[in-house]
Residue, then its C-alpha position, 0 to 999 in steps of 0.5 A: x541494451x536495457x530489457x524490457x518488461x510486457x505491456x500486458x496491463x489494461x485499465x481493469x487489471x490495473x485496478x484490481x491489483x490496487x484494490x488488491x494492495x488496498x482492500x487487504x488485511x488493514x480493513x480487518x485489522x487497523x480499525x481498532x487501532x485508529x479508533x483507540x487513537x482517534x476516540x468519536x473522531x475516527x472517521x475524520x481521521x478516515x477523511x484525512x487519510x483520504x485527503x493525503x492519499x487522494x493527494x499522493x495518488x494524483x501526484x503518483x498518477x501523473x509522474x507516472x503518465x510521464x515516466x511508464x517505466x518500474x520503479x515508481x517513485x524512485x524513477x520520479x525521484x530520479x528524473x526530477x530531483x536527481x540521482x540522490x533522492x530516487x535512491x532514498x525513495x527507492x531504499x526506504x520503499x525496497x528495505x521497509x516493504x521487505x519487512x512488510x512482506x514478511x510480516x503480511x506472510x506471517x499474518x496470513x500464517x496466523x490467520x490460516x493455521x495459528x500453531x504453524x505461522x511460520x510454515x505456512x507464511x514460508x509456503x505463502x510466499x514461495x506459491x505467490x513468487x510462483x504465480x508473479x514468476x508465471x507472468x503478470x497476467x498470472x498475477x493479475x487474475x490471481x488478484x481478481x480471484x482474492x479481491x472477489x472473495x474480500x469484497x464479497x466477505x466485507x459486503x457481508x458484514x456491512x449488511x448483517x451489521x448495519x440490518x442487526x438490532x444492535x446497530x445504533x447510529x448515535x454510536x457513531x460520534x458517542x465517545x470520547x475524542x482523541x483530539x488532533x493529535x489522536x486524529x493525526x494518529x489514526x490518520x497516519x495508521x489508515x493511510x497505508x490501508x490506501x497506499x496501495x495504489x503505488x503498486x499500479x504506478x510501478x508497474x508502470x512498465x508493464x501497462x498498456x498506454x500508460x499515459x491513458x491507463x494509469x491515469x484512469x486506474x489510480x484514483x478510480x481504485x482509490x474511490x473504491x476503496x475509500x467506499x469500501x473503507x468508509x462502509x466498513x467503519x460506519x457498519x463496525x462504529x454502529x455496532x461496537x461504538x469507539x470504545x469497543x472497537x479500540x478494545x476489539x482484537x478482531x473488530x469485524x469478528x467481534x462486531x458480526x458476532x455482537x450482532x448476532x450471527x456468530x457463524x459468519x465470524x469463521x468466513x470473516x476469518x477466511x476473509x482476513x487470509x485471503x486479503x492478506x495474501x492479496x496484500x502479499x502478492x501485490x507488495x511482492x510485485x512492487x518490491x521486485x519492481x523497484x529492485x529492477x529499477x534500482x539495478x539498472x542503474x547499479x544500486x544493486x547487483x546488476x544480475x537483478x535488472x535480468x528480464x526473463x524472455x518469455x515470461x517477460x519479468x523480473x525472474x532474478x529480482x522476484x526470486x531475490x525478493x522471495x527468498x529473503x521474505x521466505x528467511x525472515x517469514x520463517x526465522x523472525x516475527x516482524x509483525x510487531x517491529x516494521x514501525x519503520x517501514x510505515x515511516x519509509x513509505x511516507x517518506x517515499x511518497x514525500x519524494x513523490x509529491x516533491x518530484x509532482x511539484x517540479x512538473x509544475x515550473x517545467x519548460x520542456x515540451x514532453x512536461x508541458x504536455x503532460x501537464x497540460x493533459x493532468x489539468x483537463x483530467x483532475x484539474x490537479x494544479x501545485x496545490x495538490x504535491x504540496x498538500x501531500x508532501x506536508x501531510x506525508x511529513x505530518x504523518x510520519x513525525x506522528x507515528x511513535x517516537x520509537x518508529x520514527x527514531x527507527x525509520x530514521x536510522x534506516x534511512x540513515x544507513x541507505x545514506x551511509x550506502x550511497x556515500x560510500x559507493x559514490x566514493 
């Protein structure tokens, strides 16, 4: 008999834990970036994000209602397109968010006590495998503390920065443009600061009426975060301009200090941490969550699939999860080499919206129901997967050619797995 996991989640802790997942340590960091690729045109590349993440958002929000279970989109993938394609879904996602889990550490290392990385990452993790292996709940209130605290540091930056002297709003399309192709590219490393939202749908088991909440959750964290998002930029651009945010290493650091209120530059520094510990948790969460999921059904260990009972979670597959980010936080710097994980996480939502569009032509009375209920709600019809599958794809080929050549070797050895296994 399958065990099960708590259904403790309501609609407001669903939400938080995916602004925990969104508003983390990417607003504080791949602004500079994206405006290096993008020039003046930032902020249209904020829209395209925007665009593709809305269109996966709702794609994962409806599969979601239907199948509440872990896993995320290697359930959908495997209850809509078969077995084959909710394991790649699950491998890209499980092997590319291990890596980032250990590089989010390293980061919170590097922010919090530079000279000890490594140690502190180590600790990070082994305190938020902790927290997760209290309980969700745990999790959950944890997140609303961390998510606090970033908003509360973000809001104290649009303000002191759009209130300075030194704010010019022509500064905001001055520049030189990156072109579509730079568009294309500062959309593609803006995404994933909205790809959070993954994180509500798999936790799909542990929500309470799911076909209500989750629904409710998703696009209502990704409306604030994209607020969030778009303050940020118009209050950074205003300041530094395109060409000085692509140089800053620090931007939002760099633009409270040039206008003028050098001593918000360590709180904003506290902030970073806290966010990338927010980060942190929820990726933890996400990556033991589709563990379960996949050794349930023997992709791995099946001692994973054990459900603690009591606390009612997936100890063996959190502790699992944990100790291999503690190896990697502590042996290797990965910070600057996930290139592949970014190219997983497209290709995962890819599925997602490819399992989205099979909904669409379902005859069976359960889908139809579903559907039915989606198109009250948001009007979602097939339009919307197929948009985000292109985008997701579009997204994936921009990236660097050494990422995509990496991403696609990753996937290939998951293939190589399964064959092999299948025999």
């Amino acid at each position: 008999m399958t065990q099960r996991l708590r259904r403790s989640l309501g609609v407001f802790d669903a939400v938080v834990i995916g602004l925990g997942s969104m508003v983390g340590a990417g607003i504080f960091a791949a602004l500079g970036p994206a405006a290096g690729a993008a020039g003046s045109a930032l902020l249209l590349g904020l829209g395209l994000a925007a665009v593709i993440a809305y269109c996966n958002a709702m794609s994962s929000a409806r599969l979601a209602a239907l199948y509440p279970a872990s896993g995320g989109t290697y359930v959908y993938g495997r209850e809509r397109l078969g077995p084959f394609w909710g394991y790649l879904a699950g491998w890209a996602f499980v092997i590319g968010k291990t890596a980032s889990c250990a590089a989010m550490a390293l980061t919170v290392g590097a922010y919090a006590w530079p000279d000890h990385a490594h140690a502190v990452a180590v600790g990070a993790v082994v305190a938020l495998t902790a927290v997760n292996y209290g309980g969700v709940q745990k999790s959950a209130w944890l997140t609303r503390v961390i998510v606090a605290v970033v908003l509360a540091v973000l809001v104290s930056v649009v303000v002191v920065c759009l209130g300075s002297a030194a704010a010019d709003a022509g500064r905001l399309g001055a520049g030189a443009s990156g072109g579509p192709d730079g568009v294309l590219r500062a959309a593609g490393l803006l995404f994933f600061a909205f790809a959070g939202y993954a994180r509500i749908a798999t936790l799909g088991e542990e929500v309470r009426d799911p076909a209500r909440t989750i629904p409710r959750a998703i696009p209502l964290a990704l409306g604030i975060a994209l607020v969030v998002y778009v303050c940020v930029a118009v209050a950074v651009l205003s300041v530094l301009g395109s060409g000085g945010l692509a140089d800053a290493t620090a931007p939002l650091a760099d633009a409270v200090r040039a206008s003028g209120v050098p001593g918000l530059v360590p709180v904003v520094r506290v902030g970073a941490a806290v966010a990338a510990l927010g980060s942190l948790l929820a990726l933890i969460l996400g990556v033991s969550r589709t563990t379960l999921a996949m050794a349930r059904d023997g992709h791995l260990p099946g001692a994973l699939a054990a459900v603690h009972p009591r606390f009612q979670v997936p100890h063996r597959a959190e502790l699992a999860v944990g100790v291999v980010v503690a190896v990697l936080a502590a042996t290797v710097d990965v910070r600057g080499a996930i290139g592949f994980s970014s190219f997983g996480v497209l290709v995962y939502y890819a599925i997602a919206n490819a399992s989205a569009w099979t909904l669409g032509s379902s005859r069976s009375t359960e889908s139809a129901r579903s559907s039915a209920r989606w198109a009250r709600f948001s009007g979602l019809s097939r339009v919307v997967p197929v948009v985000g599958f292109a985008g997701c794809l579009a997204l994936a080929f921009a990236l660097p050619v050494p990422s995509v050549l990496l991403g696609v070797g990753v996937l290939t050895v998951g293939v190589v797995v399964y064959g092999v296994r299948g025999r």
